[in-house]
N, C-alpha and C positions, 0 to 999 in steps of 0.2 A: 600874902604879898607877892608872893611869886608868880601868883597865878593871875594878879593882875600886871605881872610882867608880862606874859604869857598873852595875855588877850590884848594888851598896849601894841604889842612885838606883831601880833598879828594881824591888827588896824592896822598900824604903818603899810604892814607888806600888801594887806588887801588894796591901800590907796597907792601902792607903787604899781602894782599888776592894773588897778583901775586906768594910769597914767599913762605905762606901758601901752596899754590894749589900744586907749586913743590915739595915742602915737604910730601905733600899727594896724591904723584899720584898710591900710591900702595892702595888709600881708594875704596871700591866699590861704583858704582856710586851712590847707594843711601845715603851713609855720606859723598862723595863729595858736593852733594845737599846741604845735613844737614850744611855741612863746609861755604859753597857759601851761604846760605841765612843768616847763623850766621854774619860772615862778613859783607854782606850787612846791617844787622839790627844797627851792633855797626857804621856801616859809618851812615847810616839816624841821631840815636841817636845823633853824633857826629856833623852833618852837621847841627838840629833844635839848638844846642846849640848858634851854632854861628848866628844863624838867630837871637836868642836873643838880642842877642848886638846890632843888625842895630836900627839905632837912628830912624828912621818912622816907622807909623805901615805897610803904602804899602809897605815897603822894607821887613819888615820882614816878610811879607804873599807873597813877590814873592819869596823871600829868600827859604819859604817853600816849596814850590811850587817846587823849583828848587830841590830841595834836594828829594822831595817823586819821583819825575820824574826821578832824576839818580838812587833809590831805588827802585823801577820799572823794572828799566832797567835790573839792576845788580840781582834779582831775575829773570825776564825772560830769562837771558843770560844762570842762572843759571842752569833755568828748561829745557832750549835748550840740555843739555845736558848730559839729564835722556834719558836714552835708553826705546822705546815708547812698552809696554807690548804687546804681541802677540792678545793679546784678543781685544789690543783695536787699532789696525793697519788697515788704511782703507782698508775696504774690497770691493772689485767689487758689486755693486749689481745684483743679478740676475734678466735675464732677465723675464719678468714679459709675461705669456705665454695668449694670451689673447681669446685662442681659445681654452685652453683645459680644463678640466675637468673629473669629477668624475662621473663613472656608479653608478647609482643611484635603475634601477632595471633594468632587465633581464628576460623578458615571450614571450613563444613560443606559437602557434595557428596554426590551420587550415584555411586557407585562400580560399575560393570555386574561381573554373574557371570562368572565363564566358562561356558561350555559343555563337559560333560563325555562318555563315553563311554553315558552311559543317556539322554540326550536325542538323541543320533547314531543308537541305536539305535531307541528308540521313534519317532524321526521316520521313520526308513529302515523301517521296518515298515508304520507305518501310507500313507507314501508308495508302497511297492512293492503295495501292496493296492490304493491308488487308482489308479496305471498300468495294472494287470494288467485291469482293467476297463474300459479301453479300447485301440480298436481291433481289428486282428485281423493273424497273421504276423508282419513285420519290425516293422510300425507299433506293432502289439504290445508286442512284447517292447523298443522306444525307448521308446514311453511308461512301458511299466512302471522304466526305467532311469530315467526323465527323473522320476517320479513319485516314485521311492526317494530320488533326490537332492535332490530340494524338501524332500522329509519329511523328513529328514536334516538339514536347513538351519533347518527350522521348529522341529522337536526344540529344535536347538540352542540359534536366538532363547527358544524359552521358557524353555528350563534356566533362561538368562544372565537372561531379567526376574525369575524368580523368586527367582537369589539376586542381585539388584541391593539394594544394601544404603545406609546412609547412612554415610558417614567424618569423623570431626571430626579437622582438621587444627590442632594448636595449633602457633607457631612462638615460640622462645624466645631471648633475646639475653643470652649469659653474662657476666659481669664481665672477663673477659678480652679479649675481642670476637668469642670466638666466636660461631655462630648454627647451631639446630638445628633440626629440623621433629620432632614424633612424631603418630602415626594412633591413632586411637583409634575401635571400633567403637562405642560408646555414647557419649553427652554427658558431658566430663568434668568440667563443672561450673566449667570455668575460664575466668577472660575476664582483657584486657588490662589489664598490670598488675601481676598475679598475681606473687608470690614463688613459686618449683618449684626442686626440687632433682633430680636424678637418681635413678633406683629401676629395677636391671638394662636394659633396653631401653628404656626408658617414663621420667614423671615424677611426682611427686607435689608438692602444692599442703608449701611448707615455712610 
């Protein structure tokens, strides 16, 4: 019996909040809220009353039970329809870039050539030409050895200045913690700071 007081008690209040609502469709959504959770609260109040009266006490702790779950309800319904703030609307997460990273420093060098087999030779040419014209016999033929070996040496040193080249060394520090160095024979235009991402062996400015 009581329990169709209970559900009687709580028709009524749902057609008075229904009533209410129309009456107030000109409220902005946030005293709509205010309106809907008010209403809610007099129906709960209204609904433990009647739980009072049930003659057990398990009747009247489901009784309750039943009444905080349809007051529940009747606030989440309520909050369904708060307009959701811009600031807090789910947003995409960005993609999380797992190769790139920040120029950390930027130093340029001189890089020396090597010395290749055509400076060895031209040296050891023009050296054994300048030996051989001097001395005479054993003296000879050491100097022309000792003369080969200079040339040889000389070759070499100019090969290596002529391809002595300039290296820009950029050094980068990834979001992970790693730390990279890449060379790069021309100026790559990057200074510290710089967003880069990965691009096969190398980097490019992201």
């Amino acid at each position: 019996m009581k329990k169709h007081l209970l559900i009687l008690a709580s028709g009524l209040l749902v057609s008075a909040m229904g009533s209410t609502a129309q009456a107030e469709t000109a409220l902005t959504p946030k005293a709509q809220y205010a309106a809907d959770s008010k209403n809610a609260t007099v129906r709960y109040t209204a609904d433990k009353k009647l739980c009072n009266d049930e003659t057990s006490s398990n009747a009247r702790l489901q009784c309750r039970r039943d009444a905080k779950a349809e007051y529940d309800k009747a606030l989440a319904a309520a909050k369904s329809q708060m307009p959701t703030p811009p600031s807090a609307q789910a947003r995409e997460p960005k993609a999380v870039c797992a190769e790139c990273g920040n120029v950390v420093a930027v130093t340029m060098s001189e890089q020396k050539g090597e010395g290749g087999p055509v400076g060895l030779i031209a040296g050891g040419v023009t050296g054994a030409i300048l030996g051989h014209q001097v001395g005479s016999g054993l003296g000879k033929d050491l100097a022309t050895v000792a003369g080969a070996a200079g040339g040889a040496y000389a070759g070499k040193k100019i090969e290596e200045k002529v391809k002595t080249h300039k290296v820009w060394r950029v050094s980068v520090h990834y979001a992970d913690g790693r730390r990279n160095s890449f060379d790069f024979k021309q100026d790559p235009g990057l200074k510290v700071g710089d967003q880069v991402k990965n691009s096969g062996n190398s980097i490019v400015r992201y």
